[in-house]
N, C-alpha and C positions, 0 to 999 in steps of 0.2 A: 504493500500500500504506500508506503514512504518511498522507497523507488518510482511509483507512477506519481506522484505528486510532484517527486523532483525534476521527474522527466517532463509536467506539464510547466513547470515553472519554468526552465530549461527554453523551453519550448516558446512558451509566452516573453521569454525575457531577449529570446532572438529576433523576432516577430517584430517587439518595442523598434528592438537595435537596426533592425531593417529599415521601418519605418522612418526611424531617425534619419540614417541615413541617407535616403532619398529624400528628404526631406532638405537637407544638411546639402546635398549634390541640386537640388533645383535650386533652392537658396543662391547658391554659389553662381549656377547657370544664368538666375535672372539680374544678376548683381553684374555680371561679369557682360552679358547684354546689353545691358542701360548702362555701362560705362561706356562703350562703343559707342552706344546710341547719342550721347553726351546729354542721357536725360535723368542720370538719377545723380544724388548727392547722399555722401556715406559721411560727410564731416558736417562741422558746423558752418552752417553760413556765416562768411563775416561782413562786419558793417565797414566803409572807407573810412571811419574816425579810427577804428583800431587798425587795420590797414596801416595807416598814417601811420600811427605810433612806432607801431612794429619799425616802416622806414626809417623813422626819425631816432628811432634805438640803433639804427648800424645794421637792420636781421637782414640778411639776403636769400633766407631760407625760407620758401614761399611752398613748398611744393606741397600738392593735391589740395592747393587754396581751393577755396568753396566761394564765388564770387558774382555768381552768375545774375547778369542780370544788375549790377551795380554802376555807379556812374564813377567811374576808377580814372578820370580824362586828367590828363596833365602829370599824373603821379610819375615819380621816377624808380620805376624798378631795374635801374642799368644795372649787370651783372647778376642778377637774382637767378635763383631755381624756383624754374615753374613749372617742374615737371608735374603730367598729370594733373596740371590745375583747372576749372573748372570754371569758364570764361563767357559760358555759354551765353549771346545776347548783351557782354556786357558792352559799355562805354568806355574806350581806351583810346580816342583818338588825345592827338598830340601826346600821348605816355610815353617815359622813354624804357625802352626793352632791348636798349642794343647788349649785344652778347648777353641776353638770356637763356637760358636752357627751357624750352617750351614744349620737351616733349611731351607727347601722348598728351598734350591741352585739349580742350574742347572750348573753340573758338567761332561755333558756329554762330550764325547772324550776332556776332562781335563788331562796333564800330573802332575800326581805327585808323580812321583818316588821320593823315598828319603825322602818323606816329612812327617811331626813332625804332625799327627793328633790324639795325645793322648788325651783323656777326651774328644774330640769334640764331639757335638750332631749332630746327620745329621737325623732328624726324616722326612720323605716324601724327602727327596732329589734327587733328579737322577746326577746318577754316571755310568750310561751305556758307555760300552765302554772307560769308564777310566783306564790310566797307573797306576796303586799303586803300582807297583813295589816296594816289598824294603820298603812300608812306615810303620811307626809306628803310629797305632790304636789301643795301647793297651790302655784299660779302656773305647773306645767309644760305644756312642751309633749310631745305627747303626738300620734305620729304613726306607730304603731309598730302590732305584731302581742299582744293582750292576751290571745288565744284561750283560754278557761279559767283563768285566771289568778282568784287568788283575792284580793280587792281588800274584804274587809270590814272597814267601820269604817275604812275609807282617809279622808284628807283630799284630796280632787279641786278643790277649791274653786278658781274661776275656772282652773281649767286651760285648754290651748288645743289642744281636740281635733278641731276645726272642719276640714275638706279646704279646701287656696285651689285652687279653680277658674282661678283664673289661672295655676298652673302645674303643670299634669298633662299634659306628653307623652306617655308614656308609658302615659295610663290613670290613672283615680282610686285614689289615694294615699288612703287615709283609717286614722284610725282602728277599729283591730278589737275589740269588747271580747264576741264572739259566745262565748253559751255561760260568762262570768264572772260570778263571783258579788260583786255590791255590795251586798252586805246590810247596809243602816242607814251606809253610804257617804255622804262627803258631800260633794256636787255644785252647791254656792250659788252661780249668775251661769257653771256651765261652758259651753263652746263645744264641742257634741257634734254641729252640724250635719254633717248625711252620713256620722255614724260608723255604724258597724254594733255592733249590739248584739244582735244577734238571738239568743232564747231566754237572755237576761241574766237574772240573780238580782237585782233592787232593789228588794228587804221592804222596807218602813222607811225607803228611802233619801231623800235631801233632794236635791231637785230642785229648789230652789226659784230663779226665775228664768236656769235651766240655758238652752239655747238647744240646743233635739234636732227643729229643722227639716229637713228632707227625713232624718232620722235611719231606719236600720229598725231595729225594735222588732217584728220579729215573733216572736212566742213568749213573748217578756219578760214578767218576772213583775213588778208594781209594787205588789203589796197594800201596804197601808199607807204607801206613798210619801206626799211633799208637794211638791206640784206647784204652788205660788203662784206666778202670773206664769210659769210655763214657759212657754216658744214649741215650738208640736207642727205646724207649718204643714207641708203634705204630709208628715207623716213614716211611714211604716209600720209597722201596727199591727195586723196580721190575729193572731188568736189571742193576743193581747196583756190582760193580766190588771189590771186599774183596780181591784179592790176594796178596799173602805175606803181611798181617795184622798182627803188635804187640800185642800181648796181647787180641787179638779176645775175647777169654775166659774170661775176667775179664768185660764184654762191658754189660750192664744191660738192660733187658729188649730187647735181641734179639732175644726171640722167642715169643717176644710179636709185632715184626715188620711184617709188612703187605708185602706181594709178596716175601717172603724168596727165595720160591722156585722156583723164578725166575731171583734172585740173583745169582752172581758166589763166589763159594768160591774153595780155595785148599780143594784138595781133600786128 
């Protein structure tokens, strides 16, 4: 009798532990989701008056800030860790972030016109639907999700937006900037090999010796771009818009690019 009793406790007490643990494993699954998503928050929200303080004590230690949604404009977080921080929506134009560590942020519909993102790393970050209006990224890395994001009149200059093929487990890593608009944007000597760009906005933009090898470019608008010395070596180009292009002729490797003939050029 005490044998069967211990074997139903036994039994019921695995049962618990099962439970738990599925429990414990979807937990994790829905947490780990909505971080991605850049819609859940696991810390405290904080206010810009503590914000402030923190600055004004010296902390450059920001990471998995909870801030979303706050009006954070003008602050200077130069050199901070923000990794993993949680930006979603907020107000960051004029802020300065040069040489910040930004990854894995969640910077979606974030405004940061104006604002000082020089040197910063933004490696897996999403930046969908963000204002950049106007900001200066020159020297950053740039390894993030740009999806719509509004990037006119940006400073891109030598950014490092290039995918390393040497370390992609998981599947190519690249830059996203599909569907953004870089109108009159400027792109002198970037590393946009293998980004995706696809049906990008780049009137005006300065390409000039940019590096957009195996890059896709389908849809992308480039009227009036200037392309001196660009490298376009296989890049993707089907439905891709060349009119009134600088310097077209000096652009290397454009008849090594894929869907030419489905590109527009002057005629």
């Amino acid at each position: 009798m005490q044998a069967n009793v211990q074997e139903h406790d036994a039994r019921r007490s695995g049962g618990v532990a099962f439970i738990v643990s599925r429990l414990a494993t979807a937990l994790v699954g829905f947490l780990v989701c909505g971080v991605l998503a850049g819609g859940v928050a696991y810390g405290q929200q904080e206010t810009r008056e503590r914000i402030e303080e923190r600055i004004a004590s010296g902390s450059k230690d920001f990471a998995n800030l909870e801030a979303a949604g706050l009006d954070l404009s003008g602050l200077d977080f130069t050199g901070a860790n923000l990794f993993g921080a949680n930006l979603r929506g907020a107000d960051l134009s004029r802020a300065r972030l040069a040489r910040c560590n930004l990854n894995v942020a969640i910077m979606r519909d974030a405004v940061l016109a104006d604002a000082d993102l020089s040197e910063a790393t933004l490696f897996s970050s999403v930046l969908a639907n963000a204002d950049l209006r106007r900001a200066d990224l020159h020297g950053a890395q740039l390894m993030g999700n740009f999806e719509r994001a509004n990037l006119e009149g940006a400073d891109l200059r030598e950014v490092r937006g290039g995918a390393d093929m040497r370390n992609q487990p998981m599947g190519l890593i690249r830059l996203v900037l599909t569907n953004a608009r870089l109108d009159g944007a400027r792109l002198n000597g970037a590393d946009l090999s293998r980004a995706d760009m696809s049906y990008a906005q780049l009137r005006g933009a300065d390409l000039t010796n940019a590096d957009l090898t195996q890059a896709k470019l389908v849809g992308a608008d480039l009227t009036g771009a200037t392309l001196t010395g660009a490298a376009l070596s296989r890049a993707e180009i089907h439905g891709a818009v060349f009119r009134e292009v600088r310097d077209l002729r000096t652009v290397v490797g454009l008849n090594e690019t894929l869907g030419r003939e489905a590109a527009e050029f002057d005629r």
